[in-house]
C-alpha positions in Angstrom: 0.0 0.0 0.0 3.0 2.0 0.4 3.0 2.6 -3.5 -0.8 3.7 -3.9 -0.2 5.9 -1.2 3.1 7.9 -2.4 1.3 7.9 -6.6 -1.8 9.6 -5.0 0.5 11.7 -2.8 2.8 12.6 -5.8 0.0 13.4 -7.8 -1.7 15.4 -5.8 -4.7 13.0 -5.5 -6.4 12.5 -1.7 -6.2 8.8 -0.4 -9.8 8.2 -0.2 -11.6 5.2 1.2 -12.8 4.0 -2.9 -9.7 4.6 -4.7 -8.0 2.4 -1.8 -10.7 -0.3 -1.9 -10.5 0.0 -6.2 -6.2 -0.5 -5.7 -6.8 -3.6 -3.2 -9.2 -5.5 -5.3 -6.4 -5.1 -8.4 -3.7 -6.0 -6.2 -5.4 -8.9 -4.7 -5.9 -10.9 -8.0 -3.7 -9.6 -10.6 -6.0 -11.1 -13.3 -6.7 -8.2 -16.0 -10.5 -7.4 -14.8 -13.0 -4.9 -16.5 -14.1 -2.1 -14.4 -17.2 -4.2 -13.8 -15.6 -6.6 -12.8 -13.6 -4.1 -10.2 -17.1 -2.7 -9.4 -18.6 -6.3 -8.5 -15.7 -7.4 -6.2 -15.5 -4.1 -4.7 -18.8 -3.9 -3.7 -18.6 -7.0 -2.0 -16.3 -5.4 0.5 -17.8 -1.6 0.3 -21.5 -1.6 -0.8 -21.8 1.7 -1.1 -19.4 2.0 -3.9 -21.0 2.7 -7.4 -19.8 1.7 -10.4 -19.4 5.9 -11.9 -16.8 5.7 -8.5 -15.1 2.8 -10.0 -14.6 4.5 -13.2 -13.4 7.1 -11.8 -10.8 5.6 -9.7 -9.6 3.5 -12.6 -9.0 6.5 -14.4 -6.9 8.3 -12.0 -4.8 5.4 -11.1 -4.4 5.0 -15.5 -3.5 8.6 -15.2 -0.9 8.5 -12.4 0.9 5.7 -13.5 -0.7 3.0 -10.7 -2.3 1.1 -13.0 -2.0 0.1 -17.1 -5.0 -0.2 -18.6 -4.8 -3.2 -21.6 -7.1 -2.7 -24.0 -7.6 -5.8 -26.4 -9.4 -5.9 -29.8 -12.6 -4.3 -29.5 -13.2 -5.9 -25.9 -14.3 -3.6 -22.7 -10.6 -2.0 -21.5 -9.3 -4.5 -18.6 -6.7 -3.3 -15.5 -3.0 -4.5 -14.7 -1.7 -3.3 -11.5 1.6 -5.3 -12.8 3.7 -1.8 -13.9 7.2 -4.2 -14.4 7.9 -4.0 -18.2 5.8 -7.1 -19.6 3.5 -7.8 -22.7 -0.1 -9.7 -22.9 -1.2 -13.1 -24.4 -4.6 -13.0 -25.1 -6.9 -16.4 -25.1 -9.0 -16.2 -28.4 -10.9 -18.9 -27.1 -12.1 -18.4 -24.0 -10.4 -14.6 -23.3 -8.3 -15.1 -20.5 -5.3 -12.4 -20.7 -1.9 -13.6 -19.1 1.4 -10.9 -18.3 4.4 -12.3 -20.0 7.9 -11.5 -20.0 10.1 -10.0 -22.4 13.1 -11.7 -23.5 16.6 -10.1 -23.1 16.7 -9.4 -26.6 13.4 -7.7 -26.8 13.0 -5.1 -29.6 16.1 -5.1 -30.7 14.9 -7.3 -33.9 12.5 -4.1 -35.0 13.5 -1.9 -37.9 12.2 1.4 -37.2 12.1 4.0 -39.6 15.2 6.6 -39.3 14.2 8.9 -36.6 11.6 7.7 -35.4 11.5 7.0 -31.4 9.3 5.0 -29.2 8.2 6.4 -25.9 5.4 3.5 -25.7 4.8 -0.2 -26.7 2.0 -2.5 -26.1 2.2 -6.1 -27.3 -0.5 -8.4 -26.9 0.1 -11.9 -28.5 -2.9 -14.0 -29.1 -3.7 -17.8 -29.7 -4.9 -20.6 -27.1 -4.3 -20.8 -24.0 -2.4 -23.7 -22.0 -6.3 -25.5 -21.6 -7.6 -24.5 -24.8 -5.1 -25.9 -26.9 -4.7 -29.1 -25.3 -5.1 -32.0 -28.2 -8.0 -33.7 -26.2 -10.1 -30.4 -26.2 -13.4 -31.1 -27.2 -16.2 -28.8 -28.9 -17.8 -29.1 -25.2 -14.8 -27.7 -23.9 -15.2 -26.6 -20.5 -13.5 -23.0 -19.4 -14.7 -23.2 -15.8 -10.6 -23.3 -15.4 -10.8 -19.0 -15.7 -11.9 -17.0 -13.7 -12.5 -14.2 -16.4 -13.3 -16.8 -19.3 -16.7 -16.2 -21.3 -18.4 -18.9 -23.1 -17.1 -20.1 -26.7 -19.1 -19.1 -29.7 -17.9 -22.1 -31.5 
C-alpha cells in the first residue's frame, strides 16, 4: 500500500476510502479485470461504492501511472496493477489475458524508420491458452478453469 499511497500523494490525489478499496481489489488478484468486474468485487467489500466511483478511480490510477489499462481488440478496456515492463497473451478462445515476460533481446529485432522513437509499446500476443489448446479439447470444452473466461461461440 505504500506505493498507492506515495502515486496519489505525488500526484496530488487524496487517499480516499474508494480509490483504496479499487487499488486492493487489483492488487489482490492480478488477473486483468474490466471495471465491472472491479465494481462487482469491490462492492462485496464496500456496498456503497458505485460503479461511476469505480470508473473514476480507474482513471486516476491510469493517469498517475498506478495502473496500465490493456485494451484488447474491440473488448471492454481491462486493469494491470503489474507496472514491471511485460506484454499480454490473449486467449482467443475463452479470453483469458496472461502478463508475459520479455526476453533479453526484446526489440532489438525491429527496424524502425530513421528517426523515429518509441516512448510507448503494447504487445499483446494472441492464440490458445495452456487449456484451450490441449489435443484432447473437445467442442464441449469446459473454461470453468478461468476465472474471467466467457463462453465459446464455436
Amino acid at each position: 500500500m505504500r506505493k498507492y499511497a506515495s502515486a496519489m500523494v505525488q500526484g496530488g490525489l487524496r487517499l480516499t476510502p474508494q480509490r483504496r478499496q479499487v487499488y486492493e481489489v487489483l492488487m489482490d488478484k492480478m488477473d486483468h479485470p474490466t471495471a465491472t468486474e472491479v465494481f462487482i468485487r469491490s462492492q462485496k467489500r464496500m456496498p456503497s461504492i458505485s460503479l461511476a466511483t469505480v470508473y473514476n478511480c480507474l482513471e486516476t490510477m491510469v493517469g498517475s501511472g498506478l495502473v496500465k489499462a490493456v485494451h484488447v481488440d474491440r473488448e471492454p478496456t481491462r486493469f494491470c496493477a503489474n507496472l514491471q515492463e511485460h506484454g499480454h497473451f490473449h486467449c482467443t478462445e475463452c479470453g483469458h489475458i496472461s502478463d508475459i515476460e520479455f526476453s533479453e533481446t526484446r526489440g532489438k529485432g525491429w527496424k524502425l524508420p530513421p528517426g523515429f522513437l518509441v516512448t510507448q509499446h503494447d504487445v499483446t500476443l494472441r492464440g490458445l491458452c495452456a487449456n484451450c489448446g490441449t489435443p484432447s479439447k473437445t467442442s464441449n470444452h469446459s473454461n470453468a478453469n478461468h476465472s474471467n473466461a466467457k463462453p465459446s461461440t464455436k
